[in-house]
PyMOL CGO cylinders between C-alpha atoms (Angstrom):
from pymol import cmd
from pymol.cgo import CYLINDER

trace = [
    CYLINDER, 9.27, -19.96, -26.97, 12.21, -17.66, -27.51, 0.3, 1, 1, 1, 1, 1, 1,
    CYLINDER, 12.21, -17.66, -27.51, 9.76, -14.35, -28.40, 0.3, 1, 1, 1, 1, 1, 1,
    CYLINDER, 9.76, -14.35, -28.40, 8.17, -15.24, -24.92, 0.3, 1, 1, 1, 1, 1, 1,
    CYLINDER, 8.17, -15.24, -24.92, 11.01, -15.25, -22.96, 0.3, 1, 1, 1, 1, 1, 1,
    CYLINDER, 11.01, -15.25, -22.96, 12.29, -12.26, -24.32, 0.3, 1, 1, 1, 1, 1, 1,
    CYLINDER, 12.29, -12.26, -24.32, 8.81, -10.79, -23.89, 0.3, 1, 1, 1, 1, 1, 1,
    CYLINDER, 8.81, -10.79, -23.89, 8.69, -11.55, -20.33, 0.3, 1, 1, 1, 1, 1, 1,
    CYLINDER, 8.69, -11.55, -20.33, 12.00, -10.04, -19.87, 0.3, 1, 1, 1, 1, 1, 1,
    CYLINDER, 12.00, -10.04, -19.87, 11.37, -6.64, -21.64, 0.3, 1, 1, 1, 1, 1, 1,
    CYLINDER, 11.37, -6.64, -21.64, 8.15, -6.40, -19.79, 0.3, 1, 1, 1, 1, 1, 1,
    CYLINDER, 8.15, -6.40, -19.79, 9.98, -7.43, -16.26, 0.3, 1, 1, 1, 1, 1, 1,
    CYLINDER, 9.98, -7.43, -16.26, 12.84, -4.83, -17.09, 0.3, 1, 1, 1, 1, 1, 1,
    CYLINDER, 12.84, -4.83, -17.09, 10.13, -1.66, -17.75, 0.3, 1, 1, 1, 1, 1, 1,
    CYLINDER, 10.13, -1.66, -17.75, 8.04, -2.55, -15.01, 0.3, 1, 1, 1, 1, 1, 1,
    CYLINDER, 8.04, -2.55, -15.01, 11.16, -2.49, -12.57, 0.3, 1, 1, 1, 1, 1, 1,
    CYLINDER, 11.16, -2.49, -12.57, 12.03, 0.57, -14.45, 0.3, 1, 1, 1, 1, 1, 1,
    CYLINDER, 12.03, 0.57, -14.45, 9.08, 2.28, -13.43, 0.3, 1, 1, 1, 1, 1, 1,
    CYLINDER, 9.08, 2.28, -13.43, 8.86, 1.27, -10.09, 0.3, 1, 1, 1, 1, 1, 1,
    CYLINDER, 8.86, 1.27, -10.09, 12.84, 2.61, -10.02, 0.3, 1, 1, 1, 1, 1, 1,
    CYLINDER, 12.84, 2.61, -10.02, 11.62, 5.45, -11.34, 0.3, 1, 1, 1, 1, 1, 1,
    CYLINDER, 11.62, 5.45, -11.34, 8.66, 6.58, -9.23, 0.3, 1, 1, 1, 1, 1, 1,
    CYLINDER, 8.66, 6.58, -9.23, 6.32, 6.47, -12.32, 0.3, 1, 1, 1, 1, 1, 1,
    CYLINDER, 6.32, 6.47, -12.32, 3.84, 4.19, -10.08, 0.3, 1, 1, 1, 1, 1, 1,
    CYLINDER, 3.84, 4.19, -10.08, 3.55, 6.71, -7.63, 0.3, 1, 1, 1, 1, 1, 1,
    CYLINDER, 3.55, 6.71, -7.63, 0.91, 8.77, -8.54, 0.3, 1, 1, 1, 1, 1, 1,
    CYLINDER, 0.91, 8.77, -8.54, 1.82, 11.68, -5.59, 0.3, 1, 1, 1, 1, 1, 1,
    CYLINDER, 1.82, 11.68, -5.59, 5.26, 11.61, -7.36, 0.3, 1, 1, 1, 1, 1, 1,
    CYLINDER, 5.26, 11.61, -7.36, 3.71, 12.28, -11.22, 0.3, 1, 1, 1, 1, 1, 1,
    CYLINDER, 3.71, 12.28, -11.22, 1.03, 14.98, -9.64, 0.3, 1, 1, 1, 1, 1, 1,
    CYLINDER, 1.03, 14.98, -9.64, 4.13, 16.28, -8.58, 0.3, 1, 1, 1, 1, 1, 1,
    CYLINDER, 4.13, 16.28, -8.58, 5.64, 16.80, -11.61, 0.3, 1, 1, 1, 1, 1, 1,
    CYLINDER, 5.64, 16.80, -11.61, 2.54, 17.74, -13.35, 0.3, 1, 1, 1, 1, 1, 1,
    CYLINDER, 2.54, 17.74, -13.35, 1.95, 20.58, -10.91, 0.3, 1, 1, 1, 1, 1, 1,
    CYLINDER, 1.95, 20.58, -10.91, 4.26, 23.05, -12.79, 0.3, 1, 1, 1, 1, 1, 1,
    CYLINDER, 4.26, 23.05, -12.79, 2.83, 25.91, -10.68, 0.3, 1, 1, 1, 1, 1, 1,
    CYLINDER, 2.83, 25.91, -10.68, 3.26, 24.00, -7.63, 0.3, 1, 1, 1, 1, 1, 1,
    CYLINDER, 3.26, 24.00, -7.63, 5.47, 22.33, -5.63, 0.3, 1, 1, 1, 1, 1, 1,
    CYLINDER, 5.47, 22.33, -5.63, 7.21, 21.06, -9.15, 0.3, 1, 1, 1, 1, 1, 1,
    CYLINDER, 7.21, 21.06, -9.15, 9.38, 17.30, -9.09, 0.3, 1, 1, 1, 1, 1, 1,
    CYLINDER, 9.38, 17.30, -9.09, 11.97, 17.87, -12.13, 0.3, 1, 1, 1, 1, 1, 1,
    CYLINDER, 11.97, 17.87, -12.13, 12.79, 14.28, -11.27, 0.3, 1, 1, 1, 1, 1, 1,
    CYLINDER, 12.79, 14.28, -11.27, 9.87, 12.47, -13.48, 0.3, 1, 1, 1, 1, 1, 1,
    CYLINDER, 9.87, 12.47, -13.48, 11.52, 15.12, -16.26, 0.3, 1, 1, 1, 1, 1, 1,
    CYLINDER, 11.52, 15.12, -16.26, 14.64, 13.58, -16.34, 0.3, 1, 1, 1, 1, 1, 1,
    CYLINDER, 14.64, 13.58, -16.34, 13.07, 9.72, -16.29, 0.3, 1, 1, 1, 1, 1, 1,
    CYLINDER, 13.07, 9.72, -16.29, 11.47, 10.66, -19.59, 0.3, 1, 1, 1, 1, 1, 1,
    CYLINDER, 11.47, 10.66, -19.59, 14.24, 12.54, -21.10, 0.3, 1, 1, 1, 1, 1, 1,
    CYLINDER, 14.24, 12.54, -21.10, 16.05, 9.18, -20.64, 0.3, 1, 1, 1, 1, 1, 1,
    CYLINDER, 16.05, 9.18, -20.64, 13.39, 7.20, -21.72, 0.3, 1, 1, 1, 1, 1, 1,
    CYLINDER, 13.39, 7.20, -21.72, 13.24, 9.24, -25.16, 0.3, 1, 1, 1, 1, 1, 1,
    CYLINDER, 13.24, 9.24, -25.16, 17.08, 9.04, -25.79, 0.3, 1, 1, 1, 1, 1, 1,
    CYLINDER, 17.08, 9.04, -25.79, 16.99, 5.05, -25.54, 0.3, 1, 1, 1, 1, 1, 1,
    CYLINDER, 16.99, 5.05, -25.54, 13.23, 5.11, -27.48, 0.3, 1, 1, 1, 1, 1, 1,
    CYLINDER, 13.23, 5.11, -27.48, 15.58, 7.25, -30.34, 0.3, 1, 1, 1, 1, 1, 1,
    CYLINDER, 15.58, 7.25, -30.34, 18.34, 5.27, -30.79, 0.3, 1, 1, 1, 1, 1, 1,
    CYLINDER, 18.34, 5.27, -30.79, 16.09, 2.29, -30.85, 0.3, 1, 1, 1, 1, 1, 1,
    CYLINDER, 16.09, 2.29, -30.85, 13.72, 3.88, -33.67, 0.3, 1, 1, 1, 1, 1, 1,
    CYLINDER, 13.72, 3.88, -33.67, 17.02, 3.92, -35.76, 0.3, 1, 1, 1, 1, 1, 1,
    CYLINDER, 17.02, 3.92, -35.76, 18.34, 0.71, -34.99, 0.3, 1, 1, 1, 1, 1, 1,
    CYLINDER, 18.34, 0.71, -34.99, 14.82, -0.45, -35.97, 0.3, 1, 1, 1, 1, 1, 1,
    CYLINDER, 14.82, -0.45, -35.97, 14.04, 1.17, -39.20, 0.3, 1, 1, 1, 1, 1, 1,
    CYLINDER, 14.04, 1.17, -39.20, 17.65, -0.13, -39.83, 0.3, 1, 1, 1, 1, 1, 1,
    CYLINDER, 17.65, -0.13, -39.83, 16.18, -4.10, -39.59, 0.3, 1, 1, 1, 1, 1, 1,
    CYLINDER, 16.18, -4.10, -39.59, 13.31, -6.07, -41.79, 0.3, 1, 1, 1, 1, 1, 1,
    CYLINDER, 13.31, -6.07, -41.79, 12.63, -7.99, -38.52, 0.3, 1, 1, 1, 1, 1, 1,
    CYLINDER, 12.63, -7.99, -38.52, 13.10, -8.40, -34.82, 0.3, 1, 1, 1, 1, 1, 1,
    CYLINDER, 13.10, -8.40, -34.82, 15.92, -10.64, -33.43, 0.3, 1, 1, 1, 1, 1, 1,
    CYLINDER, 15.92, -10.64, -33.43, 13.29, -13.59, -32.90, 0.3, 1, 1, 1, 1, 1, 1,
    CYLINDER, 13.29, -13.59, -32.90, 12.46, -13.07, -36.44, 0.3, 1, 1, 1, 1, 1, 1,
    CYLINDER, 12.46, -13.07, -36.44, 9.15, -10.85, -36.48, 0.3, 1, 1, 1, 1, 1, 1,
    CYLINDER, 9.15, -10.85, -36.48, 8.33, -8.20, -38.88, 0.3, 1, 1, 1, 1, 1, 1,
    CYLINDER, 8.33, -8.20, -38.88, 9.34, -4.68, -37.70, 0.3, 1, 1, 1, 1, 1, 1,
    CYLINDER, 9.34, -4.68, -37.70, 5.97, -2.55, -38.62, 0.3, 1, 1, 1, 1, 1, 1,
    CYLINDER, 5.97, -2.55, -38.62, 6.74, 1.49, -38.29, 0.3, 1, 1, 1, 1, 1, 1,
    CYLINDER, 6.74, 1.49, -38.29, 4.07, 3.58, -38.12, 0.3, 1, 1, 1, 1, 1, 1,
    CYLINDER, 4.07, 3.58, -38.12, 2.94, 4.93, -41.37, 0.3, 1, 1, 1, 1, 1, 1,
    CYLINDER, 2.94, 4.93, -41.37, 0.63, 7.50, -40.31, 0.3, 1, 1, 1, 1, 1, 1,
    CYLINDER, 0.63, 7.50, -40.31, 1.82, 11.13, -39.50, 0.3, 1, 1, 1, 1, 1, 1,
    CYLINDER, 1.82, 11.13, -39.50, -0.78, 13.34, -40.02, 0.3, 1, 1, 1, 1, 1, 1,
    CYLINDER, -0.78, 13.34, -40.02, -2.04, 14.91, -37.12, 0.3, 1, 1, 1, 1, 1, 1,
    CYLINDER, -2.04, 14.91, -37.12, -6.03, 14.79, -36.64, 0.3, 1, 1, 1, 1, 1, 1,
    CYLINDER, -6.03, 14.79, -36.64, -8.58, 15.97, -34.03, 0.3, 1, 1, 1, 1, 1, 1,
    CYLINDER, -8.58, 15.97, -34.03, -9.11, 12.35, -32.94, 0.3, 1, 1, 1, 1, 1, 1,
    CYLINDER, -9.11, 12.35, -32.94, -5.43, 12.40, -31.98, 0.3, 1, 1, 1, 1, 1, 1,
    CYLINDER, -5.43, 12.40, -31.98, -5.80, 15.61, -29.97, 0.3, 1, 1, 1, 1, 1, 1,
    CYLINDER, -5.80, 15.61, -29.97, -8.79, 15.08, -28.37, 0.3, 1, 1, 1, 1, 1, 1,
    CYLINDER, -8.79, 15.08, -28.37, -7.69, 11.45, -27.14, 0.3, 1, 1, 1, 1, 1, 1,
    CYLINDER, -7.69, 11.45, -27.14, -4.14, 13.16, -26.12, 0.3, 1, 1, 1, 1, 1, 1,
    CYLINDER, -4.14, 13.16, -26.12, -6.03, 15.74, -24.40, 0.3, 1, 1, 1, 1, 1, 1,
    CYLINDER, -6.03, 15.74, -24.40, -8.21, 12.97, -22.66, 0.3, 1, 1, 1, 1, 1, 1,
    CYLINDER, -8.21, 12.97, -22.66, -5.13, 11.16, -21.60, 0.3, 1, 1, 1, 1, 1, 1,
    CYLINDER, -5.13, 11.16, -21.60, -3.83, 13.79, -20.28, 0.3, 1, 1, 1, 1, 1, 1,
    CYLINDER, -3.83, 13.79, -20.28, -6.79, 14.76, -17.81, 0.3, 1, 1, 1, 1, 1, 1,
    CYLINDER, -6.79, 14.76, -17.81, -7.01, 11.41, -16.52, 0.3, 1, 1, 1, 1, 1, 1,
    CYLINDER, -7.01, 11.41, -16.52, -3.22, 11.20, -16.07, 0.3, 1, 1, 1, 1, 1, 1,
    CYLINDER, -3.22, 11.20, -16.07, -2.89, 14.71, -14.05, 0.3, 1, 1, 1, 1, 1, 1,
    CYLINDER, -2.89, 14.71, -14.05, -6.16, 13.72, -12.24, 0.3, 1, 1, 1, 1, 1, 1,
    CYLINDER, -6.16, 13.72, -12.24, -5.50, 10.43, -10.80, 0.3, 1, 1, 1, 1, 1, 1,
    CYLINDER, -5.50, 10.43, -10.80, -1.43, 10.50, -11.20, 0.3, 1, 1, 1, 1, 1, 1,
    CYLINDER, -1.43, 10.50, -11.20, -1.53, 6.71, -13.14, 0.3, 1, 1, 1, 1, 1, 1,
    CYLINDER, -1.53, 6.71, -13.14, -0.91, 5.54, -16.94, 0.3, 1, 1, 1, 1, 1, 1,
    CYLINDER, -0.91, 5.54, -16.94, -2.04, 2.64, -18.00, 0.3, 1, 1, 1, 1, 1, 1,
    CYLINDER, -2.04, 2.64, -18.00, 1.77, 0.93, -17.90, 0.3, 1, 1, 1, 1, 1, 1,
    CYLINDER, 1.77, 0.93, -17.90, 2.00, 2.11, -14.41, 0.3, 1, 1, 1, 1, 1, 1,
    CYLINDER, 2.00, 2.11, -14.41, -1.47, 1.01, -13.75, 0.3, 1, 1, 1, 1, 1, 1,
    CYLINDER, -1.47, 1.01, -13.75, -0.58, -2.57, -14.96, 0.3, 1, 1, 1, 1, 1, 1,
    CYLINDER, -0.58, -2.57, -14.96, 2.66, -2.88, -12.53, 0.3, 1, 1, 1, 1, 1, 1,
    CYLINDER, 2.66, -2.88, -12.53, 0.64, -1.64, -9.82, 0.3, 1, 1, 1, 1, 1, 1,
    CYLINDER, 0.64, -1.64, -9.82, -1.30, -4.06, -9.83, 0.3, 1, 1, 1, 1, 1, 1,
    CYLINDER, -1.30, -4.06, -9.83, 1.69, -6.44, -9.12, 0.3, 1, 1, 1, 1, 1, 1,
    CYLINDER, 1.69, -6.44, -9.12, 2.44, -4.03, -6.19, 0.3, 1, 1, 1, 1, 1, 1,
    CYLINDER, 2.44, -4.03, -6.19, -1.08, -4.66, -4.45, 0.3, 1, 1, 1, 1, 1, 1,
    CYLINDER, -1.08, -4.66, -4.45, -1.92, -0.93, -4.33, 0.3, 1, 1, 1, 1, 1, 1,
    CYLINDER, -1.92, -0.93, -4.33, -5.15, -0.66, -4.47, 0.3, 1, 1, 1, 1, 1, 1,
    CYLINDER, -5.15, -0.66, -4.47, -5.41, 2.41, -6.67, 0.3, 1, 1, 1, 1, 1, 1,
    CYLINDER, -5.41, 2.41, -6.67, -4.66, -0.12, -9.67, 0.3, 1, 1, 1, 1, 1, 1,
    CYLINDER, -4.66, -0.12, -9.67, -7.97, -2.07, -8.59, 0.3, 1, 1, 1, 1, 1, 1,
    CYLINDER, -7.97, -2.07, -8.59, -9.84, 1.18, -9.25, 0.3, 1, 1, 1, 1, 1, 1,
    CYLINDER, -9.84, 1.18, -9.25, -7.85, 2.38, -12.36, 0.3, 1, 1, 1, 1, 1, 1,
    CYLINDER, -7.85, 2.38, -12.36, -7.26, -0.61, -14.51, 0.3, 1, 1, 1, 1, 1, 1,
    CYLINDER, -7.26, -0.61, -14.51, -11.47, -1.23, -14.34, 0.3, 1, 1, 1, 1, 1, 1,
    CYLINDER, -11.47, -1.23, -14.34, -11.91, 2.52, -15.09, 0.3, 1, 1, 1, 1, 1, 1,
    CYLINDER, -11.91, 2.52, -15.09, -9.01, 1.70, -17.99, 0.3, 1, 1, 1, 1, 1, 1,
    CYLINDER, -9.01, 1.70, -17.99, -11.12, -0.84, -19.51, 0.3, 1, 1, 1, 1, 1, 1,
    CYLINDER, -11.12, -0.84, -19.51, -14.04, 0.69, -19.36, 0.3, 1, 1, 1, 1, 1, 1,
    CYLINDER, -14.04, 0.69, -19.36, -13.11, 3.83, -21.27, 0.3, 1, 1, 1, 1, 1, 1,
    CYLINDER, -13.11, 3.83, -21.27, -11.40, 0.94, -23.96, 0.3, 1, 1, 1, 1, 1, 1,
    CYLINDER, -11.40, 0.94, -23.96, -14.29, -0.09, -24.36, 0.3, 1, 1, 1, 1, 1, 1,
    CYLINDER, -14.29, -0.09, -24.36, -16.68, 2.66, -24.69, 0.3, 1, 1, 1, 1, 1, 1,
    CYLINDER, -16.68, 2.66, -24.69, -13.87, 4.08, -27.34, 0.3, 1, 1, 1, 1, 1, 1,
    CYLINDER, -13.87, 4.08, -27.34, -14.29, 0.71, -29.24, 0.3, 1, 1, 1, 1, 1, 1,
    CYLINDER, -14.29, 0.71, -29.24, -18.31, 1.60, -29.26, 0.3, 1, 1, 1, 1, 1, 1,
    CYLINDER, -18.31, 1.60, -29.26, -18.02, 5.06, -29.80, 0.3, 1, 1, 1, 1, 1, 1,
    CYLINDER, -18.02, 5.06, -29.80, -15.34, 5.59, -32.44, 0.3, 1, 1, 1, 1, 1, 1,
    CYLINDER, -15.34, 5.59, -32.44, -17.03, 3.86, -35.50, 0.3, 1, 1, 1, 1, 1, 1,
    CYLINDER, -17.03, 3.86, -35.50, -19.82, 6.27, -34.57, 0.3, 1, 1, 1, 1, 1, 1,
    CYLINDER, -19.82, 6.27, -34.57, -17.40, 9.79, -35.01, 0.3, 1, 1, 1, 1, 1, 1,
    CYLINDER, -17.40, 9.79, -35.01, -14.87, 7.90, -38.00, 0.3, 1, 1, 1, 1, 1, 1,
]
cmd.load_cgo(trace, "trace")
């Protein structure tokens, strides 16, 4: 019961950190993402942020056997960089500068009632699944 409630509070705290943040307005990240543009620094500094507190808790992490509600910690043990990696980064990427929406935006949107999310969590799925068809097929 404990691991829920603490579940349900992470997720509650980084959804209201991305709405804070503007990362569930997708006018806000084409913003950013138009470098040649009319360029928002301001998504910039959100992820700066974002990658000092990921850092810090990385360390404190590979510091512990488990979680405090007693799950295993599991790092990731892969590091090698492959052309599955890139082309699904590169993928990401597209989709993110073309519509302006993530997929953890995309989820808190849909508690907002914007209808973008009813059009990109579908489209999400979708592309899950035809990855979960299609990558046994490439290795």
């Amino acid at each position: 019961m404990l691991k829920n409630i603490i579940g349900l509070l992470a997720g509650l705290l980084f959804g209201f950190g991305l709405l804070v943040s503007g990362m569930t307005d997708p006018e806000k990240v084409q913003g950013f993402l138009d470098l040649f543009g009319a360029w928002d620094i301001s998504l910039a500094l959100v992820m700066g942020g974002g990658l000092v507190v990921a850092f810090f808790g990385v360390l404190l992490a590979k510091r512990q056997q488990s979680s405090w509600v007693g799950t295993p910690i599991d790092m990731p043990s892969k590091t090698v960089i492959t052309k599955q990696l890139i082309i699904g980064a590169m993928l990401f990427g597209i989709g993110w500068g073309l519509v302006g929406i993530c997929p953890g935006p995309g989820i808190v949107l849909l508690g907002t009632g914007q209808w973008q999310a009813y059009v990109f969590i579908p489209a999400m799925v979708v592309g899950m699944l035809v990855y979960q068809w299609f990558e046994p097929k490439i290795g």
